[in-house]
C-alpha positions as CSV (number, residue, x, y, z in Angstrom):
1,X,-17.2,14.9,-16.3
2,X,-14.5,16.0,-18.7
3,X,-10.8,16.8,-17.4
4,X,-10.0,20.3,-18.6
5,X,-6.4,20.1,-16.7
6,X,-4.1,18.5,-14.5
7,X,-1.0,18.8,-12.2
8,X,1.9,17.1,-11.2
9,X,3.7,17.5,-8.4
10,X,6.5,15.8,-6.5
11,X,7.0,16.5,-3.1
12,X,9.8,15.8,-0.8
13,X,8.6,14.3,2.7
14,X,11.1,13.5,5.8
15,X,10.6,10.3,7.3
16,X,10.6,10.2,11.6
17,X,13.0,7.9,11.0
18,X,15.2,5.6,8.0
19,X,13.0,2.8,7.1
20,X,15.1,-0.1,5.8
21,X,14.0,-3.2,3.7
22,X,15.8,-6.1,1.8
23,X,15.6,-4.0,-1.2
24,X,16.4,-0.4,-0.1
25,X,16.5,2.1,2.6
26,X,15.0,5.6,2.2
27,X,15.2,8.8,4.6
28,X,12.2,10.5,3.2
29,X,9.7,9.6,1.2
30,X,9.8,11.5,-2.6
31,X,5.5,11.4,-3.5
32,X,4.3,12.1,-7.1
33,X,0.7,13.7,-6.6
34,X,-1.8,13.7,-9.1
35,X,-4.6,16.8,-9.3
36,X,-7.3,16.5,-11.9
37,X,-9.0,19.7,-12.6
38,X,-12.9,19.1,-14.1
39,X,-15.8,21.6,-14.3
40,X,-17.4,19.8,-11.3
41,X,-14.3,19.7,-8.7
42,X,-10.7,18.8,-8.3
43,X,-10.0,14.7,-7.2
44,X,-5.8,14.5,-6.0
45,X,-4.0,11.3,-6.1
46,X,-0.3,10.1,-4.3
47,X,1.4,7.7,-7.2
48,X,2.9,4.8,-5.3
49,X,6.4,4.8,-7.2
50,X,9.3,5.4,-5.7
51,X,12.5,7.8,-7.2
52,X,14.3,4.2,-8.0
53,X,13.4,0.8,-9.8
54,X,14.3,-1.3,-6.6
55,X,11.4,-2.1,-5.2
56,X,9.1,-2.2,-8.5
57,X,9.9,-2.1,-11.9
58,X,7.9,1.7,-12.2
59,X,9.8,4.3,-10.7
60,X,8.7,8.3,-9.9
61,X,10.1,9.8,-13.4
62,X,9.3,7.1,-15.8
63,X,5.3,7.6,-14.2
64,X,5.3,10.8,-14.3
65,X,6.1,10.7,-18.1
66,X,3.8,8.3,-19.3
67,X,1.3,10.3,-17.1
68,X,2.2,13.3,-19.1
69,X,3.1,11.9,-22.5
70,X,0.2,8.8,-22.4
71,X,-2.0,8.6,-20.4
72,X,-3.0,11.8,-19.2
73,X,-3.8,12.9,-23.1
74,X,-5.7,9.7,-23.9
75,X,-8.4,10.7,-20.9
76,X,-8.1,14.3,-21.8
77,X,-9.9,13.8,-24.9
78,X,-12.5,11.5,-23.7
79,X,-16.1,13.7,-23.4
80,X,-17.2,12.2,-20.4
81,X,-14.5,10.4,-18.0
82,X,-15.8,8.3,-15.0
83,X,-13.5,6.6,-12.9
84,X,-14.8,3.1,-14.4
85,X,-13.7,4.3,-17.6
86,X,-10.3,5.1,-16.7
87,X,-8.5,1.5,-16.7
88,X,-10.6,0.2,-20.0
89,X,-9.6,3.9,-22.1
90,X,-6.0,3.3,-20.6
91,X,-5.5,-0.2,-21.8
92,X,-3.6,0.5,-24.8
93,X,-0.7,1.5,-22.7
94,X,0.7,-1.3,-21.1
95,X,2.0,-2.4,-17.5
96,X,2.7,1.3,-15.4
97,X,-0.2,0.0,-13.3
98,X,1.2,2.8,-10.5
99,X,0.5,5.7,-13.0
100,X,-2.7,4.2,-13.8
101,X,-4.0,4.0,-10.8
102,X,-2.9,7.7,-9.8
103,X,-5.0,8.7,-12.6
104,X,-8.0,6.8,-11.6
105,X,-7.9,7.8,-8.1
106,X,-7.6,11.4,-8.7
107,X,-10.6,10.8,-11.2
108,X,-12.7,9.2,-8.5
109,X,-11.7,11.6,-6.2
110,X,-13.2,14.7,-8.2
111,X,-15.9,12.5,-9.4
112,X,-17.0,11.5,-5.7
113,X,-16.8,14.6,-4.5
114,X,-19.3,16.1,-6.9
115,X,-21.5,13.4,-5.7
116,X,-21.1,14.7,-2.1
117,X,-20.1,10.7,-1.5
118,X,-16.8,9.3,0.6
119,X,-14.4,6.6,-0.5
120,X,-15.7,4.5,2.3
121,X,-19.5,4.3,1.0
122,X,-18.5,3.7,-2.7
123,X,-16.0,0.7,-2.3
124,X,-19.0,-0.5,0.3
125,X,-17.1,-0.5,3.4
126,X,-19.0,-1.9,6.5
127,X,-17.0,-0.5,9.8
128,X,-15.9,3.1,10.6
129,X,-12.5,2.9,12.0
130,X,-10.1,-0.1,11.3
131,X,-7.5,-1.7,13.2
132,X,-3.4,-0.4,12.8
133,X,-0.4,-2.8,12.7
134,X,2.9,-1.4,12.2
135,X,5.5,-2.4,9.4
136,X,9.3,-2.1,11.4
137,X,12.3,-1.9,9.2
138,X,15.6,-3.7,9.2
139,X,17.7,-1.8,12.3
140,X,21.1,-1.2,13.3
141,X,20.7,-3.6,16.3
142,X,18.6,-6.5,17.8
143,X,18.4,-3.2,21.0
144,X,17.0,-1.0,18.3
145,X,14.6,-3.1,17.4
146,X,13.3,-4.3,20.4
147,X,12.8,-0.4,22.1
148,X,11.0,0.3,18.5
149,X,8.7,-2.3,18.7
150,X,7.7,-1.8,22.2
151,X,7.7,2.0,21.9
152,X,4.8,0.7,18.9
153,X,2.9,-1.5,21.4
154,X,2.8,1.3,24.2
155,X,1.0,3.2,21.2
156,X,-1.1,1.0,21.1
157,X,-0.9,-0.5,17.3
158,X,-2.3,-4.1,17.2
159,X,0.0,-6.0,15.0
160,X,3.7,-5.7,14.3
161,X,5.3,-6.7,11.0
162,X,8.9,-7.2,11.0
163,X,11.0,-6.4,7.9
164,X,13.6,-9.4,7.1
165,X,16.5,-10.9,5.0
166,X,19.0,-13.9,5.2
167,X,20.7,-13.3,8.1
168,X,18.5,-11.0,9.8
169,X,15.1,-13.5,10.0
170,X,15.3,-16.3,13.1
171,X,17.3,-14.3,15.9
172,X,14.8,-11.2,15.7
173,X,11.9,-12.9,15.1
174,X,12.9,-14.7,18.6
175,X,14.3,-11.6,20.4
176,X,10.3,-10.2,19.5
177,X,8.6,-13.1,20.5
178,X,10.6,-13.9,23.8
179,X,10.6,-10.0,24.9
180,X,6.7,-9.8,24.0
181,X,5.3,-12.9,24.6
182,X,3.0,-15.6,22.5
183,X,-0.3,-13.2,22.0
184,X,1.9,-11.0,20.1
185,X,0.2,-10.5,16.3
186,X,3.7,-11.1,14.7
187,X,4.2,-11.7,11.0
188,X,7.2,-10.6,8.3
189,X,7.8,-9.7,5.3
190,X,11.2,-10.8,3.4
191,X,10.2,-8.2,0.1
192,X,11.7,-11.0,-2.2
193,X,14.6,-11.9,-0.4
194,X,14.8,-15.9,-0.5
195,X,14.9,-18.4,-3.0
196,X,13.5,-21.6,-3.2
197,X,16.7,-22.8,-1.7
198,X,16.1,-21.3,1.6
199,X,13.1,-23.1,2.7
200,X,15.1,-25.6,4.9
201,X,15.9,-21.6,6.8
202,X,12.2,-20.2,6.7
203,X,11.2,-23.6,8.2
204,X,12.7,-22.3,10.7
205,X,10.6,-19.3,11.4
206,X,7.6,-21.9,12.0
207,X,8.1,-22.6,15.8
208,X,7.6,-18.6,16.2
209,X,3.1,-18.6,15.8
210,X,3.9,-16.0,12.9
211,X,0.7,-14.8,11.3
212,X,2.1,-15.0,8.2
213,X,5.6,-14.6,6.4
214,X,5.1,-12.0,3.5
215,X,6.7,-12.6,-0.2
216,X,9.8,-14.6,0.4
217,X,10.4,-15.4,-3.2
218,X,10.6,-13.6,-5.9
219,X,7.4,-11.6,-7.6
220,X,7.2,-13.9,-10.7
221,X,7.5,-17.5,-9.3
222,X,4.4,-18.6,-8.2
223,X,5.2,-21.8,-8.2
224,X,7.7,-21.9,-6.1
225,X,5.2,-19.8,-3.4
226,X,3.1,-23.1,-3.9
227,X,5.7,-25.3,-2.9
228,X,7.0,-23.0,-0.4
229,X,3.2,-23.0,1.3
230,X,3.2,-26.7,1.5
231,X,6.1,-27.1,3.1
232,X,5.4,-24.4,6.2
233,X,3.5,-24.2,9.0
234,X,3.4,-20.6,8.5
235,X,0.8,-19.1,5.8
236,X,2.4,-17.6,3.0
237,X,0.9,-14.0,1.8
238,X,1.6,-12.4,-1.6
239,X,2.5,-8.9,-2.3
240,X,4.3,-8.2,-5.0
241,X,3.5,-11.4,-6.6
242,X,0.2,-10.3,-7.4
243,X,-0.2,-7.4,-9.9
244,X,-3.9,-7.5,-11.2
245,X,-7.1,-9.6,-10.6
246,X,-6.2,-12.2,-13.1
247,X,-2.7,-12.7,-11.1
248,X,-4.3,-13.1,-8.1
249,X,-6.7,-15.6,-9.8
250,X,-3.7,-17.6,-10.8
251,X,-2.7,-17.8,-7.3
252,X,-5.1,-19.0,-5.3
253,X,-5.5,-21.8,-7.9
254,X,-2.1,-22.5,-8.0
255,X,-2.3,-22.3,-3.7
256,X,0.4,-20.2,-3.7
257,X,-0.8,-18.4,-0.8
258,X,-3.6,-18.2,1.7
259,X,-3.3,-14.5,2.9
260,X,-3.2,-11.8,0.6
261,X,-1.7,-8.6,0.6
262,X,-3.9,-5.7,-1.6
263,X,-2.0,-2.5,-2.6
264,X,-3.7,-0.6,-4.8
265,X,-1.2,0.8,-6.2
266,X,0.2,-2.0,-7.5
267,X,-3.0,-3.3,-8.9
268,X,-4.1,-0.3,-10.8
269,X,-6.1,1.7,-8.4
270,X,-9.1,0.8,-6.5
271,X,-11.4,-0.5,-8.6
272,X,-9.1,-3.6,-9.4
273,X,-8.3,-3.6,-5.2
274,X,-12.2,-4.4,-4.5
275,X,-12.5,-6.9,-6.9
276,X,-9.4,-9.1,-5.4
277,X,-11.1,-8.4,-2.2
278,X,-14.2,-9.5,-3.4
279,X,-12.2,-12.9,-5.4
280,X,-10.6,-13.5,-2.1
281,X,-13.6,-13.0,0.1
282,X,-15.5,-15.9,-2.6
283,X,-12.3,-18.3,-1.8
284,X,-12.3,-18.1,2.0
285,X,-8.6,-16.5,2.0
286,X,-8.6,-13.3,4.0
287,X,-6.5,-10.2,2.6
288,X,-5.1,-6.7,4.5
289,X,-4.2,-3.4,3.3
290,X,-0.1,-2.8,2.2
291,X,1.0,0.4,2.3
292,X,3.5,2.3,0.2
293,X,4.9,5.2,2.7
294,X,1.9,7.4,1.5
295,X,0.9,10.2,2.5
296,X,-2.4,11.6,4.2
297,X,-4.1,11.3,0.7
298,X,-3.1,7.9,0.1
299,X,-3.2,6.9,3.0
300,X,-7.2,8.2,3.3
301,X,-8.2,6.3,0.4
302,X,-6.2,2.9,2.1
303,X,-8.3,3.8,5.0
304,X,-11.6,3.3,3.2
305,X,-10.2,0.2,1.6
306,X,-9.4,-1.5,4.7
307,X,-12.7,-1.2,6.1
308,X,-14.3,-3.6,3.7
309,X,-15.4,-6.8,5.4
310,X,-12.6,-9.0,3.8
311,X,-10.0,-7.5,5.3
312,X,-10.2,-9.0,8.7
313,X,-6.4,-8.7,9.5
314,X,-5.1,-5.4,10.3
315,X,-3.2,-4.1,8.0
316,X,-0.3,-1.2,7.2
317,X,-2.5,2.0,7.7
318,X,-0.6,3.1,10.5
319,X,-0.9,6.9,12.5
320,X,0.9,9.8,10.2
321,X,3.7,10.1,13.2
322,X,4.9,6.7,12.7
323,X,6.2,8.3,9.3
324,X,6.1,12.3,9.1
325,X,6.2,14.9,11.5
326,X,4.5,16.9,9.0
327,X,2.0,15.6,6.2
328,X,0.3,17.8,3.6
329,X,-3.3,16.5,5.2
330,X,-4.6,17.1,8.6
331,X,-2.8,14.0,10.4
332,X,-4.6,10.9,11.0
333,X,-3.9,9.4,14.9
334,X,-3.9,6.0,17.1
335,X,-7.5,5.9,18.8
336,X,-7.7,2.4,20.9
337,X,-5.2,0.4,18.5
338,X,-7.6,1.4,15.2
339,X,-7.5,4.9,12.9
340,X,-10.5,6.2,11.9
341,X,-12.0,6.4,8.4
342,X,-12.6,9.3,6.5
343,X,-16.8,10.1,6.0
344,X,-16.1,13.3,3.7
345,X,-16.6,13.2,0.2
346,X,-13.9,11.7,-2.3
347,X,-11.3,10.7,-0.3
348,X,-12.5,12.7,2.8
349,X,-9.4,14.9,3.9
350,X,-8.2,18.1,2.2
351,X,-4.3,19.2,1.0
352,X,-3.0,21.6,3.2
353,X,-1.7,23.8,0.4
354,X,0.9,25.4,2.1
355,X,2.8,22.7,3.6
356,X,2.6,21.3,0.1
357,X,4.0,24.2,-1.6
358,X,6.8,24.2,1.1
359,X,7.7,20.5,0.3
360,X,7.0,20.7,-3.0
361,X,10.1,20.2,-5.7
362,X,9.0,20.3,-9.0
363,X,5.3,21.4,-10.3
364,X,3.7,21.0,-13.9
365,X,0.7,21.7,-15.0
366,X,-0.9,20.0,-18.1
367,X,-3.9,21.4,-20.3
């Protein structure tokens, strides 16, 4: 298969409502999308970047540049592109995992299309549908909070991940767990926002059967995730701590977690994703899918990820309505606490190109 041309586009999605992080808040969510155009078929990609550096040191410009400029010329010239080919031909270029992994997913898009085979059956998932936990950002008010997450429990999503920060951590975590009870799935997710200083504070969270309290520290110190793990009750997970397969290695060695979060974004598309699944899986630590805001093609190809058998927690691959009123793919819905995943070819659902064109911003196409 030989790309012959591609295109760019960023579109400009409204959120339902703001969703608010240590790091940021965002109204809408701004999505790169990737098309590859070969002589067997089209394969689309959604780039997980963001417009800003806040959350990751790639943001939406600088990966669409090196796509353009880099990386997108270096397969362009290649005879015969596979998927599998992608991050070795790449490898020259370094870091800009997000970009990468655009590329490759758009690649093995097209490629498993042509095959007449779905995301699903290639990364060797073993279930059909998979269970939906919802991430809740940092409101205005403990009230807020509250009527969100049990507006998300009437829905009927079967974990709730709560978004928090020093100062906003011990008294929601409590509001949640005393307004819903002890079977609640409860974890959080603090994006980065302690130090190694604060432990005596996420102690704390301990008495609340959390399933897990996500990043606390910053990406780059493992060791203090180590020493962090041995002094909670709580499990630590890693997210943005763990940036390839050899990262994640490092890690589990170092036991600086014993729950893992797998974007693949972050990791350089897919590929990479299944082989931490499988690394975990060999360890004994279990692993769920993150999610970046993504839209329906993103969020198809999550789909298919989350339904290997390593991923026994649910994960961030939540209904489209809990983000977008309108997506560019048919929308994906709430059936019994679990979404479906896609059987189609590639990534199994099809860009709605008018809705697209109405959201789209800027468009470039690349020969």
């Amino acid at each position: 298969m030989k790309i012959d041309a591609a295109e760019l586009r960023v579109a400009r999605l409204p959120l339902v409502i703001p969703f608010r992080t240590s790091q940021a808040s965002q109204a809408e969510r701004v999505a790169l999308l990737v098309r590859v155009i070969t002589g067997q078929g089209e394969g689309w990609a959604d780039c997980g970047a963001s417009p800003e550096p806040w959350y990751e040191p790639e943001f939406l410009s600088g990966a669409r540049a090196v796509i353009a400029e880099h990386l997108l010329p270096t397969l362009m010239q290649a005879p015969d592109i596979t998927a599998a080919r992608v991050q070795p031909l790449l490898a020259q270029v370094k870091g800009n995992e997000m970009a990468k992994a655009a590329l490759e997913t758009a690649v093995l898009d097209a490629e498993l299309r042509a095959a007449g085979m779905s995301f699903a059956q290639y990364l060797g998932a073993v279930t059909d549908r998979v269970p939906a936990g919802v991430s809740v950002g940092i409101p205005g008010s403990l009230a807020e909070l509250l009527s969100q997450v049990e507006g998300y429990l009437a829905e009927g999503y079967q974990r709730i991940k709560l978004k928090i920060e020093p100062g906003w951590d011990t008294e929601p975590v409590r509001a949640v767990r005393e307004r819903f009870g002890p079977d609640l799935a409860l974890q959080v997710d603090a994006n980065q926002a302690y130090s190694r200083h604060d432990a005596r504070r996420l102690r704390a969270l301990d008495e609340f059967g959390l399933l897990l309290v996500e990043q606390p520290l910053a990406a780059g110190d493992l060791p203090g995730h180590a020493e962090l793990a041995r002094a909670l009750a709580t499990p630590v997970c890693l997210d943005e701590s763990v940036t390839s397969l050899r990262l994640a290695a490092v890690a589990l060695e170092l036991g600086a977690c014993s729950v893992l979060n797998i974007k693949a974004a972050r990791v350089g598309g897919y590929l990479t994703a299944r082989a931490i699944h499988d690394l975990c899986v060999a360890h004994g630590v279990p692993v769920w899918c993150g999610g970046l805001l993504e839209t329906g093609v993103g969020r198809a190809a999550n789909l298919a990820l989350a339904a290997l058998p390593g991923f026994t927690l649910p994960g961030d691959v939540s209904a489209t309505d809990r983000y977008f009123a309108e997506d560019i793919t048919a929308p994906f819905v709430l059936e019994d606490g679990h979404i479906r995943v896609p059987a189609g070819p590639g990534t199994g659902v099809e860009v709605i190109m008018d809705v697209l064109e109405r959201l789209t911003v800027s468009c470039e196409l690349l020969c």
